[in-house]
C-alpha positions in Angstrom: -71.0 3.6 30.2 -68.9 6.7 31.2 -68.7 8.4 35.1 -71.3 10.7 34.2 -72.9 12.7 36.9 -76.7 13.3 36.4 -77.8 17.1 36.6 -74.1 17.9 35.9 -74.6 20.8 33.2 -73.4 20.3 29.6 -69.6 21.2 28.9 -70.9 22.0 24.8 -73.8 21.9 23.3 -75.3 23.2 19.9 -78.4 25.2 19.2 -79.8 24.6 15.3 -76.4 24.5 14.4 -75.7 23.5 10.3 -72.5 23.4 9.3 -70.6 24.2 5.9 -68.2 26.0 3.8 -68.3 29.5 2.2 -72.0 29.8 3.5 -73.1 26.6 2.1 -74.5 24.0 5.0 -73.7 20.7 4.6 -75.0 19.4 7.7 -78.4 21.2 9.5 -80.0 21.0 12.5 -77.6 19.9 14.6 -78.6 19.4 18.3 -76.1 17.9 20.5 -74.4 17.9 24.3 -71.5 17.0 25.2 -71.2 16.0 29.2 -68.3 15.8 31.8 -67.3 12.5 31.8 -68.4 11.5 28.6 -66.4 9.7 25.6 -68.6 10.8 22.2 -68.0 9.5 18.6 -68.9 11.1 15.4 -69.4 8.8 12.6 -70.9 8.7 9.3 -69.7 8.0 5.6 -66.8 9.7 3.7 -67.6 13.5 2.9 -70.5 13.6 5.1 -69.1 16.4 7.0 -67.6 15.2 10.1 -64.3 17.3 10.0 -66.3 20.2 9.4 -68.6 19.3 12.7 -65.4 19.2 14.4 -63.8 22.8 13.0 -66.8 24.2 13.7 -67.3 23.1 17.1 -63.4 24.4 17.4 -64.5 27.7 16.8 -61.7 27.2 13.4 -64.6 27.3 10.9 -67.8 29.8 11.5 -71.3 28.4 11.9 -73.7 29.1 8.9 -76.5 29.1 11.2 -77.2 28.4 14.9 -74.8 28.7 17.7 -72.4 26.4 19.9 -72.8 27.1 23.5 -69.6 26.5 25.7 -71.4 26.3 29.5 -73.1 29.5 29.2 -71.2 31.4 27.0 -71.2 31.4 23.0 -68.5 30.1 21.4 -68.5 33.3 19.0 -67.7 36.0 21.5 -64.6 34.1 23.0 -61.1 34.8 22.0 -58.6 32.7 20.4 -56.9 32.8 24.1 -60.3 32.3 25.9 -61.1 29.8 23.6 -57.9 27.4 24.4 -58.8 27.8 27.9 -61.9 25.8 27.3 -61.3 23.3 24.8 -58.6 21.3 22.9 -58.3 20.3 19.9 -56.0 17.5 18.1 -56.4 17.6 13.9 -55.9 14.8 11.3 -52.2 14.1 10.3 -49.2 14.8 11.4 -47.4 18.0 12.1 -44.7 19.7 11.2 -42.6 19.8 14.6 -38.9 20.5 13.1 -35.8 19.6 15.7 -38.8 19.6 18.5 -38.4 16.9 21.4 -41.6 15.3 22.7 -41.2 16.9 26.1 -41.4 20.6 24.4 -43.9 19.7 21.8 -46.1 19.0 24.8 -45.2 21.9 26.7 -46.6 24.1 24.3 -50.2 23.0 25.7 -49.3 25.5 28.7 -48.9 28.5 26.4 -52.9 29.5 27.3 -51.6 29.6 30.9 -48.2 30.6 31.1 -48.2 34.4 32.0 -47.1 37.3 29.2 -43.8 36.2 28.6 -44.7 32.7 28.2 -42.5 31.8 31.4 -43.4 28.4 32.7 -44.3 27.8 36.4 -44.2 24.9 38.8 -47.9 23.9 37.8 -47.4 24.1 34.5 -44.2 21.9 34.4 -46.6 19.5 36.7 -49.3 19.5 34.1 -47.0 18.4 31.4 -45.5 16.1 33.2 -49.0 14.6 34.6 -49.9 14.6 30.8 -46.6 12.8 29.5 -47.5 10.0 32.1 -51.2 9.0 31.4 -50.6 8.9 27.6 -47.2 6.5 28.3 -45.1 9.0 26.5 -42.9 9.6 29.1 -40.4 7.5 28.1 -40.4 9.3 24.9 -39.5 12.8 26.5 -36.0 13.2 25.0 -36.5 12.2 21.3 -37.4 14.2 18.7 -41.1 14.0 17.5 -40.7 13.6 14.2 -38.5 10.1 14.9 -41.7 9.3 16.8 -44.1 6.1 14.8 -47.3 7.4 14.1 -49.0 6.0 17.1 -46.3 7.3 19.5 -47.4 10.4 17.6 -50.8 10.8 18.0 -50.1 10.0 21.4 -47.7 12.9 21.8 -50.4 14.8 20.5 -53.3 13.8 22.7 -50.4 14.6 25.6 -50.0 18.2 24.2 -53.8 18.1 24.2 -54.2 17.0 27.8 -51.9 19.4 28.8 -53.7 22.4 28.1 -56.1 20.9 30.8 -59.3 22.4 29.6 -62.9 20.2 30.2 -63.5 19.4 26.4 -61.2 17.6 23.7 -62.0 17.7 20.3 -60.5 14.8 18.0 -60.5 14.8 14.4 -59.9 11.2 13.3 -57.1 10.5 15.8 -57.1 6.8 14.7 -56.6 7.5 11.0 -53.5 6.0 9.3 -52.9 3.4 12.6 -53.1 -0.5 12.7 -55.8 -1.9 14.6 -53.8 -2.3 18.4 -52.5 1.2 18.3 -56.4 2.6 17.1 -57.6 0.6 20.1 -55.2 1.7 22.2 -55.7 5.7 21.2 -59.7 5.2 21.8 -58.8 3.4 25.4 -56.6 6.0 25.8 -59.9 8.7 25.2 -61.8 6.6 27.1 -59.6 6.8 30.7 -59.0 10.8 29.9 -62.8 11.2 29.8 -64.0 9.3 32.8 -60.8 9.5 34.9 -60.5 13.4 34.3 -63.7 13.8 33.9 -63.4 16.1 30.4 -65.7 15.4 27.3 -64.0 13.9 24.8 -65.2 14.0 21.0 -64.0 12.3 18.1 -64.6 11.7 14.7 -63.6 8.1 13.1 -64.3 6.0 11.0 -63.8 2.4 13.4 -67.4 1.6 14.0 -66.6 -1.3 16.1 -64.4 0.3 18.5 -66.8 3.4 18.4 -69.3 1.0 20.1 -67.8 -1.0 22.0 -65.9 1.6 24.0 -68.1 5.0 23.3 -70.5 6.5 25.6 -72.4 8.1 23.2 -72.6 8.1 19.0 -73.5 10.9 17.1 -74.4 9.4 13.5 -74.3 11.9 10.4 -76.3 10.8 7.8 -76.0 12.1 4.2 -79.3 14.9 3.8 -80.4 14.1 7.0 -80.7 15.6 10.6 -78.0 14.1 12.8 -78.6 11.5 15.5 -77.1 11.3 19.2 -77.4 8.6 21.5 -75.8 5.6 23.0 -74.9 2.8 21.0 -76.8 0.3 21.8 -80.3 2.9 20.8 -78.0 3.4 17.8 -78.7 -0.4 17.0 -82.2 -0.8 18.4 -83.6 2.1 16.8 -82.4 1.3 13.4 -80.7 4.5 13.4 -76.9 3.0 13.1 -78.5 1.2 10.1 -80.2 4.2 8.2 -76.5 6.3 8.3 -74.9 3.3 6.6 -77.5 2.3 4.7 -75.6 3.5 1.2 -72.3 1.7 2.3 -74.1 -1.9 2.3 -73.4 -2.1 5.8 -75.7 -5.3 7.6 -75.7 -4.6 11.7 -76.9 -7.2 14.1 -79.0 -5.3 16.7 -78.8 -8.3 19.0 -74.7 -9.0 19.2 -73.7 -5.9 17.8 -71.8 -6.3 15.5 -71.6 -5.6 11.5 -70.9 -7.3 8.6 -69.9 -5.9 4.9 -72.9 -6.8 2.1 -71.0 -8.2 -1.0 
C-alpha cells in the first residue's frame, strides 16, 4: 500500500459526476478521491469510457453532469494556466515533437511557471533536471525524441509530466503499445512518483495484473453500471473485479490473485 497520510484532504475528487460526448453520458455517478500519495488505476473493458474519465477529469472534455473538485475549488472555474498548475496530464500515443531534444521536450513542463516571457530560472532548470533523473532519462538529454523507442518515450513524457510539478498526474494508458518489462517498469516508475513525491497518480490500462499487484487503489468501470473504487484486494473479495469483467470471460482467483482467460 502507498505513503498515504490519514486525514490528509483529497488532491481530486468527483461529485455525481457522468461522463460522455456531445451531452450523451456514458459513464454516471461517478464518485471517486484521489489522495496524496496514492498510485490509482482505472480499468474496465474496451469502449467502456476510461479515456473519457480521464479527459474529463483533465478539465479537456466538459462534464455532462456533476462536478470534479480540485482541493476546494471546481475544476470549471480554473483557467487553462491555473489548471496546469494543479495537474498533469500524459495522453495515449506518441507526439509529434519535430527536431526536439529530450532535454527541451521536458522543459516545456515549466512553461506554467516560467514568468511572461517564458524565461527559465534557476528552479526551473532544477525541476527539469530533478525530473530527467528519477525517470532515468538523463542519459537521453541530447537526442532527439523522436529517435527515442517507445518506452524511452513514454518515459520522456512522464519526465515532461513530472516537471510541471503539480500534486496530481493523470495517465491515459501510458503502458499501451509496450512489451511487458518496459509496462512494468512505466507502472514502477508511477508507483515511486506517487509515494516518494507524494502526488496522486491516475492511470487508465488495460494490464490487470500489474494494476494489482503494484496499485493502491482500482477504480473498475463496468459497462451500464456505477463505477467502483477500492483497493485490490476488496476488488477480489467483493466480487467486484469479477462483475466488470464478467463479459470478457475473465476467471479471478480471490485467494492468489490472479486471473485466468475462459476458453
Amino acid at each position: 500500500m502507498g505513503a498515504q497520510v490519514m486525514g490528509q484532504q483529497a488532491l481530486l475528487r468527483t461529485e455525481d459526476l457522468a461522463v460522455g460526448h456531445a451531452g450523451k453520458a456514458v459513464l454516471h455517478y461517478v464518485q471517486m478521491e484521489l489522495q496524496p500519495g496514492s498510485l490509482t488505476a482505472v480499468i474496465g473493458i474496451n469502449g467502456v469510457g476510461k479515456s473519457t474519465l480521464l479527459r474529463t477529469l483533465a478539465g479537456l472534455l466538459p462534464a455532462v453532469q456533476g462536478k470534479v473538485w480540485l482541493g476546494q475549488t471546481d475544476l470549471c472555474n480554473l483557467s487553462v494556466a491555473q489548471r496546469a498548475r494543479h495537474l498533469a496530464v500524459v495522453l495515449t500515443g506518441r507526439p509529434d515533437t519535430g527536431q526536439l531534444d529530450v532535454e527541451t521536450l521536458v522543459s516545456f513542463g515549466r512553461h506554467p511557471w516560467t514568468d511572461r516571457w517564458g524565461r527559465a530560472s534557476e528552479a526551473d532548470r532544477e525541476a527539469v533536471e530533478r525530473a530527467l533523473e528519477l525517470t532515468g532519462t538523463a542519459k537521453l538529454r541530447h537526442r532527439q525524441a523522436r529517435s527515442c523507442s517507445d518506452g524511452e518515450c513514454q518515459k520522456v513524457l512522464i519526465a515532461r509530466a513530472l516537471a510541471q510539478d503539480t500534486p496530481l498526474l493523470l495517465l491515459d494508458e501510458p503502458t499501451a503499445f509496450l512489451d511487458l518489462p518496459n509496462r512494468a517498469a512505466v507502472v514502477r516508475l508511477l508507483r515511486a512518483i506517487a509515494h516518494g513525491g507524494n502526488k496522486a497518480v491516475l492511470f487508465s490500462t488495460h494490464d490487470l495484473q500489474l494494476a494489482m499487484d503494484l496499485c493502491d487503489k482500482l477504480v473498475l468501470l463496468r459497462s451500464g453500471d456505477v463505477p467502483w473504487q477500492g483497493t485490490p484486494a476488496q476488488a477480489l473479495a467483493s466480487g467486484e473485479l469479477a462483475h466488470a469483467f464478467a463479459s470478457a470471460g475473465v476467471q479471478f482467483d480471490p485467494v492468489g490473485g490472479t486471473h485466468r482467460f475462459m476458453p
